[in-house]
C-alpha positions in Angstrom: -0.7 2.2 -4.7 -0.8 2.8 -8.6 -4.2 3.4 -10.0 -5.1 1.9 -13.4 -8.2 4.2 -14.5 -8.4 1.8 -17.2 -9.4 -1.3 -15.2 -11.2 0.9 -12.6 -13.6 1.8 -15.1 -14.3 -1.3 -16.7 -14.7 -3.1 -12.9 -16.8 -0.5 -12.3 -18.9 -0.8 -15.4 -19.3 -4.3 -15.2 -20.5 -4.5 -11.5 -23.0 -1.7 -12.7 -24.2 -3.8 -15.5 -24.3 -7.3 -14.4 -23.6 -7.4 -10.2 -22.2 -10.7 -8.4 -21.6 -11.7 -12.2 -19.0 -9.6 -13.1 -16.2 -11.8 -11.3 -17.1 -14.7 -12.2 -17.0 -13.2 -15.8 -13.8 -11.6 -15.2 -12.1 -15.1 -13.7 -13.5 -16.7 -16.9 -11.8 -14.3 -19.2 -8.4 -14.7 -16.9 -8.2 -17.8 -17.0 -8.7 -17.9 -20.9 -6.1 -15.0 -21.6 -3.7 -17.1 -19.3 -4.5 -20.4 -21.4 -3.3 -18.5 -24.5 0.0 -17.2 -22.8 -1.5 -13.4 -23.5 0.2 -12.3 -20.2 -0.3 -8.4 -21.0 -4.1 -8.9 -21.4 -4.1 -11.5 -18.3 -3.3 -9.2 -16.1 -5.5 -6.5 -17.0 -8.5 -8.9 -16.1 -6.3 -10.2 -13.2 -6.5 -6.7 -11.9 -10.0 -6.1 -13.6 -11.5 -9.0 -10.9 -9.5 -8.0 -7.8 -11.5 -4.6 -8.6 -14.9 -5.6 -8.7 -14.6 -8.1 -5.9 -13.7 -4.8 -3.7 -16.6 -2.9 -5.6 -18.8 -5.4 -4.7 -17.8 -5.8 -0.9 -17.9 -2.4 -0.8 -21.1 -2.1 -2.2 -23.3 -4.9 -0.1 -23.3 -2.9 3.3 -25.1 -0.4 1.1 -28.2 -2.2 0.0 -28.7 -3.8 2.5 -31.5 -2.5 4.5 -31.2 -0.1 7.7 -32.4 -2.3 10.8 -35.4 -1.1 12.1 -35.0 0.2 16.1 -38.7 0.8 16.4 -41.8 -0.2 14.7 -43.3 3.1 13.2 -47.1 1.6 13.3 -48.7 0.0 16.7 -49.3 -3.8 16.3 -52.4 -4.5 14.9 -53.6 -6.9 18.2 -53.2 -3.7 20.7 -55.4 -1.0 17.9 -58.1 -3.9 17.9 -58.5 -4.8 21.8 -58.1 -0.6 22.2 -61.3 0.3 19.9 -64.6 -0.7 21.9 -66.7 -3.3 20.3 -69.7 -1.7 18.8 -73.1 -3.2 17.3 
């Protein structure tokens, strides 16, 4: 597989910069570039969106939050009926 640090580092910028936007941005300018028969520049951003799709999928499993096994605090129901009532 043939790396272009070129279009790595533009994907990668633009997922940085502007998140689930970058490929719809990228698709825009594709489409445009292919529209005026610039088939050179077309498939930079071809390759360009293809790259910050697979940023972005491999980016979600990250921020999304850790699942939570056990609760760190007691429920707040079995710390009041565990304190005796006093007046």
């Amino acid at each position: 597989m043939k790396i272009d640090h070129d279009v790595l580092l533009f994907a990668t910028r633009l997922v940085e910069e502007l998140g689930e936007s970058a490929i719809r941005i990228s698709r825009v300018r594709l489409v445009e570039l292919t529209a005026a028969n610039n088939l050179r520049a077309a498939a930079f951003w071809r390759d360009v969106m293809h790259t910050s799709e697979r940023l972005l999928a491999e980016r979600s499993p990250a921020l999304a939050p850790p699942p939570t096994s056990s609760p760190v605090a007691p429920p707040v129901a079995s710390v009041m009926s565990a304190q005796p009532a006093t007046l």
